[in-house]
C-alpha positions as CSV (number, residue, x, y, z in Angstrom):
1,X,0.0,0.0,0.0
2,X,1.5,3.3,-1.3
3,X,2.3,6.3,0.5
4,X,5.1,9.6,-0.2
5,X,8.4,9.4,0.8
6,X,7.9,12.8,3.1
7,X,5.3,10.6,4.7
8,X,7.0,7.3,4.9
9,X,10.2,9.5,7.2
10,X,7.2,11.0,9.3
11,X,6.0,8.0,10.2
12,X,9.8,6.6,11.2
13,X,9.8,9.1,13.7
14,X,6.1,8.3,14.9
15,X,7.4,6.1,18.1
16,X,8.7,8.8,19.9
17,X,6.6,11.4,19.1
18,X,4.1,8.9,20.3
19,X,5.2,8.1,23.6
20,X,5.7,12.2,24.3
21,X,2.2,12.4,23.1
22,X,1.9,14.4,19.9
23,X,1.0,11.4,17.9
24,X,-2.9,10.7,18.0
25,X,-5.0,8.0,16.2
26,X,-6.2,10.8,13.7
27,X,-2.6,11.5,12.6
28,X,-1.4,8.4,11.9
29,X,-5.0,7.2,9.8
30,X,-4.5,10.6,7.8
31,X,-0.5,8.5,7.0
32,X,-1.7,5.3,6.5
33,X,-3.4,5.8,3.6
34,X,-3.7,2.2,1.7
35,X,-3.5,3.1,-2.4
36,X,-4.9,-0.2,-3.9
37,X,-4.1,1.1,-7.3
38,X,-0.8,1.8,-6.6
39,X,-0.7,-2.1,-4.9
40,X,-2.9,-4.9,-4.2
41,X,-4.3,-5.7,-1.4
42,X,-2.2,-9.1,-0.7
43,X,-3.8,-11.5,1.8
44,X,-1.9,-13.7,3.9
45,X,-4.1,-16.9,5.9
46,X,-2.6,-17.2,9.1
47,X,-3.0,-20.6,11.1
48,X,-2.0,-20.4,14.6
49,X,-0.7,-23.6,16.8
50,X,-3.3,-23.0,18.2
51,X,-5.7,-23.8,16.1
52,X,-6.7,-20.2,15.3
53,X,-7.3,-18.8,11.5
54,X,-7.2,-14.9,10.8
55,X,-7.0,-13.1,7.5
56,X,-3.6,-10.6,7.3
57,X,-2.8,-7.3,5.3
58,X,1.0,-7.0,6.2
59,X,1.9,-3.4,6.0
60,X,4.8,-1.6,7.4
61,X,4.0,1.8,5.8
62,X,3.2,3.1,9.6
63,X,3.9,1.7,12.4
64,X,0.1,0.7,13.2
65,X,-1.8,-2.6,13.7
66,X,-5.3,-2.9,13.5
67,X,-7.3,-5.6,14.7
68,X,-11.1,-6.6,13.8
69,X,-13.0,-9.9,15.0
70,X,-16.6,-11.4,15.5
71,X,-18.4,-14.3,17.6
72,X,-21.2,-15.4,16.1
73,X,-24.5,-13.8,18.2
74,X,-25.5,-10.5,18.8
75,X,-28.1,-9.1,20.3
76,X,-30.3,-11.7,19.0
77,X,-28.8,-14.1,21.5
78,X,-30.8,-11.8,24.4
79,X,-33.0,-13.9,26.3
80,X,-36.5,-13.1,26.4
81,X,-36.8,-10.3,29.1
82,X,-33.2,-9.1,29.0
83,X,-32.8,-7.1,26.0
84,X,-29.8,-5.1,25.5
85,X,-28.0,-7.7,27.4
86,X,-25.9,-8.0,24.4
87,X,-25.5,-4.3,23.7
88,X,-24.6,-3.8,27.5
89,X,-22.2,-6.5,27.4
90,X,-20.2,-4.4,24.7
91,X,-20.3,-1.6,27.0
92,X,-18.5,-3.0,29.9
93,X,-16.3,-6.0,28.7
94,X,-13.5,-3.0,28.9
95,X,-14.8,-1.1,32.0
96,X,-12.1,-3.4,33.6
97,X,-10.2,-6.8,33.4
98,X,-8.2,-9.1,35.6
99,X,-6.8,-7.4,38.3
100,X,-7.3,-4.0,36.7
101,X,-10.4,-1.9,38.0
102,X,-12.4,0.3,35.4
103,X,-10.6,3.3,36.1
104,X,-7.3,1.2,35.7
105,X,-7.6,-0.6,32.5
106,X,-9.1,3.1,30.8
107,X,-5.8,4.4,32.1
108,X,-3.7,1.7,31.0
109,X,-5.2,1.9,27.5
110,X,-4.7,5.9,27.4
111,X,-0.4,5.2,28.3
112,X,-0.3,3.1,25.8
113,X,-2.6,4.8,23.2
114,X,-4.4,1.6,22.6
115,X,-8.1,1.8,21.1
116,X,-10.0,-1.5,22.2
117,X,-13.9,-1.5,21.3
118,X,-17.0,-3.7,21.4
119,X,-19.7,-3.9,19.6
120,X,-23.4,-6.1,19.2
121,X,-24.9,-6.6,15.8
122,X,-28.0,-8.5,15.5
123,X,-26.0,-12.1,14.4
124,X,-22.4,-11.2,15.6
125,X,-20.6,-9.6,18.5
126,X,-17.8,-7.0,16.9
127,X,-14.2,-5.9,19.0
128,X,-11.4,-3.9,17.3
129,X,-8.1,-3.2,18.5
130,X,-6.0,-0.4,17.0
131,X,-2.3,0.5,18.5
132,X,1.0,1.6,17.2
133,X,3.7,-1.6,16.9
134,X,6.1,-1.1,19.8
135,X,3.1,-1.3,22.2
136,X,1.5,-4.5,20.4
137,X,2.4,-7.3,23.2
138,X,1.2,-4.4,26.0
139,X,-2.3,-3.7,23.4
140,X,-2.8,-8.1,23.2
141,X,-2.2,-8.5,26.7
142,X,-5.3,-5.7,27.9
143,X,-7.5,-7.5,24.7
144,X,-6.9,-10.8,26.4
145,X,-7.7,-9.9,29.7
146,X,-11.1,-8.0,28.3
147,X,-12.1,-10.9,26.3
148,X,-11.1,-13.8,28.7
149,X,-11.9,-12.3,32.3
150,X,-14.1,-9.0,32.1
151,X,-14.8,-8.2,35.7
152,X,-18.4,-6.7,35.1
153,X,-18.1,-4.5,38.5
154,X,-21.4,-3.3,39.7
155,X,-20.6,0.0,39.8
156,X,-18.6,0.1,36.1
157,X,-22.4,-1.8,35.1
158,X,-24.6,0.5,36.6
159,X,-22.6,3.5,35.1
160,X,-23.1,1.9,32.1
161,X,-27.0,1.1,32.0
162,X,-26.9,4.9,32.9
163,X,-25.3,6.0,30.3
164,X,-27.2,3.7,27.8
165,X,-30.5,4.5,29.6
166,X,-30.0,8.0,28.6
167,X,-29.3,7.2,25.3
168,X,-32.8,5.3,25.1
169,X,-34.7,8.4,26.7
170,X,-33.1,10.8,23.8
171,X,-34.2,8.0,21.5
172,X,-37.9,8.4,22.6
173,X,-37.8,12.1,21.5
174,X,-36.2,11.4,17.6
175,X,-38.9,9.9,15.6
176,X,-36.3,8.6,13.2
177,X,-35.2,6.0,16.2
178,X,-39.2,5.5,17.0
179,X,-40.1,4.7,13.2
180,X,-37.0,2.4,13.4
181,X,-37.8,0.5,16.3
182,X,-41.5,0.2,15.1
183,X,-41.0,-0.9,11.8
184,X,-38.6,-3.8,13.7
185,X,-41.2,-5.4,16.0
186,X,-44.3,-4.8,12.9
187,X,-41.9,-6.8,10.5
188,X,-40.3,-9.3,12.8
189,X,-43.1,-9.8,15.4
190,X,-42.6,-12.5,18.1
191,X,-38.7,-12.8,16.6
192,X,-35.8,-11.9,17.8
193,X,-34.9,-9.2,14.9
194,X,-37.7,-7.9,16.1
195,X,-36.7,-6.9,19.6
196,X,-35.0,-3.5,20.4
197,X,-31.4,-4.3,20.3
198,X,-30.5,-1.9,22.6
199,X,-33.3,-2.3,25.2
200,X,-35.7,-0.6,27.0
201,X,-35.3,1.4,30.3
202,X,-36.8,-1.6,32.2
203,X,-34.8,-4.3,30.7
204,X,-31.6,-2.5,30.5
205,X,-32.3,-1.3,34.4
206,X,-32.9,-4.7,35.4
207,X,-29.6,-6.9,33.8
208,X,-27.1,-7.9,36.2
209,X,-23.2,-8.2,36.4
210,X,-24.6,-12.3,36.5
211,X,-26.4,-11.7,33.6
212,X,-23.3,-10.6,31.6
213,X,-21.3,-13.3,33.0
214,X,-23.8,-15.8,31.8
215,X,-24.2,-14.1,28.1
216,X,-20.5,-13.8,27.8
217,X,-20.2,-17.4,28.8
218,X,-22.5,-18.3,26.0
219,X,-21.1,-16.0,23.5
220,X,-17.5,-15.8,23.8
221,X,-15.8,-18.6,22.0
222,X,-13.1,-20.1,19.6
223,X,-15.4,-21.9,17.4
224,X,-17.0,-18.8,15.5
225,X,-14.3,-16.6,16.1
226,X,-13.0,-14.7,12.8
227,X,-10.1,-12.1,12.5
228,X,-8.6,-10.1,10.2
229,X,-5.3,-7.8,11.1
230,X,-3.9,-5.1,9.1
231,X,-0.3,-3.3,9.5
232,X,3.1,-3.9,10.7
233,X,3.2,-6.9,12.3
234,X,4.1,-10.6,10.4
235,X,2.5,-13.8,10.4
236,X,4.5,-15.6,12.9
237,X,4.7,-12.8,15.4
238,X,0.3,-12.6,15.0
239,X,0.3,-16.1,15.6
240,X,1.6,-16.4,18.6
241,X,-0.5,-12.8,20.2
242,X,-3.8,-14.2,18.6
243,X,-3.3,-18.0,20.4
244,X,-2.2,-15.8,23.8
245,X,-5.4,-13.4,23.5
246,X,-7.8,-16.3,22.5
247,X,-6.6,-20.0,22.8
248,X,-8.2,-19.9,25.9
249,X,-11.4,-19.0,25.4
250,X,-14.0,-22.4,25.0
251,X,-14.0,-24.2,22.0
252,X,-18.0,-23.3,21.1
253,X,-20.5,-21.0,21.4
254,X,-23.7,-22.3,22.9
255,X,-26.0,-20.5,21.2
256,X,-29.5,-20.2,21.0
257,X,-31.3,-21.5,18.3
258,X,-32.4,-18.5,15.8
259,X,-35.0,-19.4,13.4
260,X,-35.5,-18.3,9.6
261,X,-37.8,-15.5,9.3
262,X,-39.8,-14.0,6.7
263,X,-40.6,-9.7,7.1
264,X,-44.4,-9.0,7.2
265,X,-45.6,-7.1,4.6
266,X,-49.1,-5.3,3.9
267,X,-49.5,-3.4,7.1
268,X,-50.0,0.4,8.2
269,X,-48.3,2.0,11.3
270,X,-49.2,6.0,11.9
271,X,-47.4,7.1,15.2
272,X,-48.7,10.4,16.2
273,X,-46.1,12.5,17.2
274,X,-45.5,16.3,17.8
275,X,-42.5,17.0,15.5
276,X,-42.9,19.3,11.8
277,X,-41.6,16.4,9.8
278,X,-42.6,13.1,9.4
279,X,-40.6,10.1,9.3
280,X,-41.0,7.1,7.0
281,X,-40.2,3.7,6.6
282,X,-41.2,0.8,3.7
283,X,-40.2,-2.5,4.4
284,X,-40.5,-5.6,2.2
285,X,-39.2,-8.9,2.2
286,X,-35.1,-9.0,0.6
287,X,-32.4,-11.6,0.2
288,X,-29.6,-13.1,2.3
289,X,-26.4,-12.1,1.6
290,X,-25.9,-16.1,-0.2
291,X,-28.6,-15.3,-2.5
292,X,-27.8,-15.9,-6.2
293,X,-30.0,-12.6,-6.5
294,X,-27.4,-10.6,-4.0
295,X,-25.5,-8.6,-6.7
296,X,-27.8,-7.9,-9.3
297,X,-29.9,-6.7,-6.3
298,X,-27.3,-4.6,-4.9
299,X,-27.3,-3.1,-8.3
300,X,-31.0,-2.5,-9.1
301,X,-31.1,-0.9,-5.6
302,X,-28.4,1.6,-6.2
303,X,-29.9,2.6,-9.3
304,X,-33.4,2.9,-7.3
305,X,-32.7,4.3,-4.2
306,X,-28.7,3.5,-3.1
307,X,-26.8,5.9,-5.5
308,X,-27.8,8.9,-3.1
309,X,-27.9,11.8,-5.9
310,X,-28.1,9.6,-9.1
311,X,-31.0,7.8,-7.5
312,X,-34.7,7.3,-8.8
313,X,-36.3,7.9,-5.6
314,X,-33.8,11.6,-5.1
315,X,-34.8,12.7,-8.4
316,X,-38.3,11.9,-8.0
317,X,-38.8,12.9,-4.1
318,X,-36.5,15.9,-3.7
319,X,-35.2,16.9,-7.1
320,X,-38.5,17.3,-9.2
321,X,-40.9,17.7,-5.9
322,X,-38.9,19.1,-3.3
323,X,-40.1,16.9,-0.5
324,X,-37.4,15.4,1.1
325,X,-33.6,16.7,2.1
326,X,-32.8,12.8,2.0
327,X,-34.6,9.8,0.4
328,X,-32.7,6.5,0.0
329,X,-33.0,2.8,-0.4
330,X,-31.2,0.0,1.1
331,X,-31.0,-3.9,1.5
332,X,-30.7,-5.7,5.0
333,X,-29.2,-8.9,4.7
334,X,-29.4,-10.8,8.2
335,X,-28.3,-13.9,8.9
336,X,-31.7,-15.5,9.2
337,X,-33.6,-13.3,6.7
338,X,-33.3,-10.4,4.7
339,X,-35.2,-7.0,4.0
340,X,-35.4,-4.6,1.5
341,X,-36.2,-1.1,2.7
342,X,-36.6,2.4,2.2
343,X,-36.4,5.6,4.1
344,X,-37.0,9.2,3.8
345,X,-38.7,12.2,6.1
346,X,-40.9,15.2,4.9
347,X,-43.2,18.0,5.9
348,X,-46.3,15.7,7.6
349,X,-49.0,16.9,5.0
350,X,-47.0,15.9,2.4
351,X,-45.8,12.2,3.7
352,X,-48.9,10.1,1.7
353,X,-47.6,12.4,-1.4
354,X,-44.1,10.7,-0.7
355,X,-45.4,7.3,0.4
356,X,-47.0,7.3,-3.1
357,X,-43.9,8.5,-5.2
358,X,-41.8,5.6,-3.6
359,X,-43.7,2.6,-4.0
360,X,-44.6,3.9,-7.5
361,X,-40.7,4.2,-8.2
362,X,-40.7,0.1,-7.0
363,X,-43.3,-1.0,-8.8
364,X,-41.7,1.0,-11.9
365,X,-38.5,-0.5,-11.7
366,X,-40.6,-4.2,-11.5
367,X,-42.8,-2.9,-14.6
368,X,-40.0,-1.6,-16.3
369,X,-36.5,-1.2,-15.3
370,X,-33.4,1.0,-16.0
371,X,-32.0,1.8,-19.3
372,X,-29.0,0.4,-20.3
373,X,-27.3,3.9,-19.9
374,X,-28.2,4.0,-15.8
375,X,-27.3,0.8,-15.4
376,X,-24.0,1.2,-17.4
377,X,-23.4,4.4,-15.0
378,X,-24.8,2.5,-12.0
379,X,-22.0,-0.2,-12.8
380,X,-19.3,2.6,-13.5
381,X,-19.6,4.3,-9.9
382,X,-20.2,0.9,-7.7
383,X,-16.8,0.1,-9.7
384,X,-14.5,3.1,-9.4
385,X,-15.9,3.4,-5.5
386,X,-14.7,0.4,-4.3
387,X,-11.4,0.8,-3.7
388,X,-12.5,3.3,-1.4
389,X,-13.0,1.0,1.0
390,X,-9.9,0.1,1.2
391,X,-8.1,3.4,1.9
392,X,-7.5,3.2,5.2
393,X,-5.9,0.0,7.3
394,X,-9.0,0.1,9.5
395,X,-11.2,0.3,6.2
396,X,-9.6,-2.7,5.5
397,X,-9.5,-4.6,8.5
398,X,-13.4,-4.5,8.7
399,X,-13.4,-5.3,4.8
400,X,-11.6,-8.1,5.8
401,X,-13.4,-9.2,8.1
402,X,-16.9,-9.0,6.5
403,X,-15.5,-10.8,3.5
404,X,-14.7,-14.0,5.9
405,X,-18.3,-13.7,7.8
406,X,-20.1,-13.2,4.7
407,X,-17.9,-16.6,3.4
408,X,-17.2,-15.0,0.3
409,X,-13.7,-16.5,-0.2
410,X,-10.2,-14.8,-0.1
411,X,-10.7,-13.8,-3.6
412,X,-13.5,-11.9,-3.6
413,X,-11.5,-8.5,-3.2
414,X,-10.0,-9.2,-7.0
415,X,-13.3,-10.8,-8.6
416,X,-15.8,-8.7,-6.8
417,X,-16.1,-6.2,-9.7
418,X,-16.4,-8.2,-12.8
419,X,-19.3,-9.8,-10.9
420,X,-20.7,-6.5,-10.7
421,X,-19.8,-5.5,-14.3
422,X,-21.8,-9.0,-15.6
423,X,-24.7,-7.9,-14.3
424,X,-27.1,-7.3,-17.1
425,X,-30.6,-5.5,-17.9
426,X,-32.4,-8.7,-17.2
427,X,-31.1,-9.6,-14.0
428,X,-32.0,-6.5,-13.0
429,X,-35.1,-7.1,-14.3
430,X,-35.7,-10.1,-13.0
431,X,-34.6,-9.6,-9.2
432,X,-36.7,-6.4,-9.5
433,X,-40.0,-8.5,-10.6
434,X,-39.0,-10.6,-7.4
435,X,-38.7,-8.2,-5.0
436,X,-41.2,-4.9,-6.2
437,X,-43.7,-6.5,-8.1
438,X,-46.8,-5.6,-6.6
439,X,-45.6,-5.0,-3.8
440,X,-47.4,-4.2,-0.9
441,X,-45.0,-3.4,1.9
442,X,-45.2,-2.3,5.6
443,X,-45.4,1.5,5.9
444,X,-44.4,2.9,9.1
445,X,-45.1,7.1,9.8
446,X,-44.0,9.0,12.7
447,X,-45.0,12.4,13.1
448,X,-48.1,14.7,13.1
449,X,-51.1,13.6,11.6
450,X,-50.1,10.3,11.9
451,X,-53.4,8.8,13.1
């Protein structure tokens, strides 16, 4: 991965200026800029002794190593009752480890300028590690005690349901969170998509240090563990700091069963609400991310409501009609079902005017479809973007990462846009005829008027 020779002797002198604390996080990302024109990204598979496999972008451009990794189950592993366990669990699993307090691990972590972070999605629990190289065996050591033997203090735990609480209250005021949350439960009802995955007040106020101690029990294991590392570190040294963080850790998961799920579709939800604009929310049924459909989805939704200015749904909502400062499109592909939605907010006596434009831009692009020149532009842009995502190491790293979950093989970097460039006006056609066709999704309002 490129970067100027002016840069390159900055970055040599990076340790020290770290240590005497004029180096931040910000200043070396703005260095470690990754040009994947000017050089592939080369992946290396890394097999520990111990039985550990992680995915590794060797760089020593800048003396930085970033870490990403997921167990399989988020916050759709909360048990009935306690949701936001998951979320909470993210919050605390570095308020303290081992023999280090809260207030002694965060200051540990600020000496050493380490970055260490959790994170619940619905299917996977995310951490991230990001510190400079001569502080890498210090950086492992503080993820291995986080990961293997969190201390979940009541007093770090109830600053954090605080803190989170809060959040939930602010959340109640922004209708954009309520039509969010409502369209979850309406589409997934009696699942566990459907459930808020940060909590409520009560739940949140009633979890336990026990009740993350069980979870992480549960959750926190070898089996479904993946990684991916970027920077200046190589193979053999990872090796040996990925089986000392997590060689340790149980073999599996025990996980509870998730089943398939299918969004609703055909139903109305008006919440009344005292705001000037109203927010809105469509929801239909979508694709898994292993759907043969995936691509040429991805690519009949960018053309629809994904390409943000170029987009159907911008011209036709705030471009010709003025209704809208934002109007998009998106798919959601969970790992037990998938969704196709869009989103938008406008003045509340014009949101069945917008409602309207939308799901006549779907069933348009089922009736009829692009024209070989948007589709040929649509191709051009999804192209020439992607590399970047790979501009930065931590870009990467979660690149990386999403790659392995997704199981799209170590090649996918290199074939990922001719897939996209094979994708012609009938299989956009034809995914659009699957998903839009008469489509009668759920519509979710939040604001005045709503009835």
């Amino acid at each position: 991965m490129g970067i100027s020779i002016a840069a390159a002797r900055s970055a040599a002198r990076l340790p020290a200026l770290w240590r005497a604390g004029l180096v931040t996080f910000a200043v070396l990302a703005s260095l470690a800029i990754a040009s994947v024109e000017a050089r592939a990204v080369e992946i290396q598979t890394v097999e520990t002794p111990g039985g550990l496999t992680a995915w590794l972008v060797e760089d020593h451009t800048v003396p930085i190593v970033a870490v990403n990794f997921s167990f399989a189950g988020g916050s759709a592993q909360d048990p009935d009752g306690k949701e936001g366990l998951a979320n909470l669990m993210a919050a605390t699993l570095d308020e303290g480890a081992g023999e280090l307090d809260s207030q002694a691990y965060r200051q540990r972590l600020e000496e050493l300028a380490v970055k260490i972070s959790f994170d619940a999605g619905r299917d996977a629990f995310y951490g991230s590690l990001r510190t400079l190289t001569p502080n890498v065996d210090d950086a492992f050591d503080l993820l291995r005690i986080a990961v293997n033997d969190p201390r979940f203090d009541a007093d770090a735990v109830e600053r954090m349901q605080r803190q989170i609480i809060s959040g939930l209250r602010r959340e109640q005021k922004d209708p954009d969170a309520i039509a969010s949350r409502v369209m979850a439960e309406t589409a997934f009802p009696d699942h566990p998509y459907g459930r808020p995955s940060s909590g409520t007040e009560e739940s949140v106020s009633a979890l336990t240090p026990a009740d993350l101690k069980a979870l992480h029990g549960r959750l926190v294991a070898r089996g479904d563990l993946t990684i991916s590392v970027v920077g200046a570190i190589g193979a053999e040294r990872l090796a040996a700091l990925l089986d000392k963080t997590f060689a340790d850790l149980p073999e599996q998961a025990e996980l509870a069963p998730v089943a398939d799920v299918t969004p609703k579709t055909g139903i109305r939800k008006d919440v009344a609400f005292d705001v000037p604009q109203t927010s809105i929310r469509l929801a239909l049924p979508g694709l898994k991310r292993d759907d043969p459909d995936f691509i040429p989805a991805f690519v009949m939704n960018h053309i629809l409501g994904g390409g943000s200015f170029s987009s159907w749904l911008y011209e036709e909502v705030r471009e010709k009609r003025g209704l809208a400062y934002s109007v998009g499109s998106y798919l959601v592909p969970y790992d037990h079902s998938g969704a196709f939605m869009a989103a938008t907010g406008t003045r509340s006596d014009r949101a069945p005017d917008t409602i309207a434009i939308i799901a006549a831009q779907m069933q348009r692009m089922a009736e009829v479809g692009p024209s070989a020149d948007e589709l040929a532009k649509a191709k051009a842009f999804l192209t020439g973007s992607y590399a970047l995502r790979f501009d930065t190491s931590d870009k990467i790293a979660s690149q990386l990462l999403g790659i392995q979950m997704e199981k799209l093989g170590l090649d996918y970097i290199d074939k990922r846009n001719a897939l996209i460039e094979a994708v012609t006006l009938d299989d956009i056609r034809r995914v659009a005829k699957r998903l839009l066709a008469d489509a009668d999704p759920i519509v979710v309002t939040v604001g005045a008027g709503a009835s």
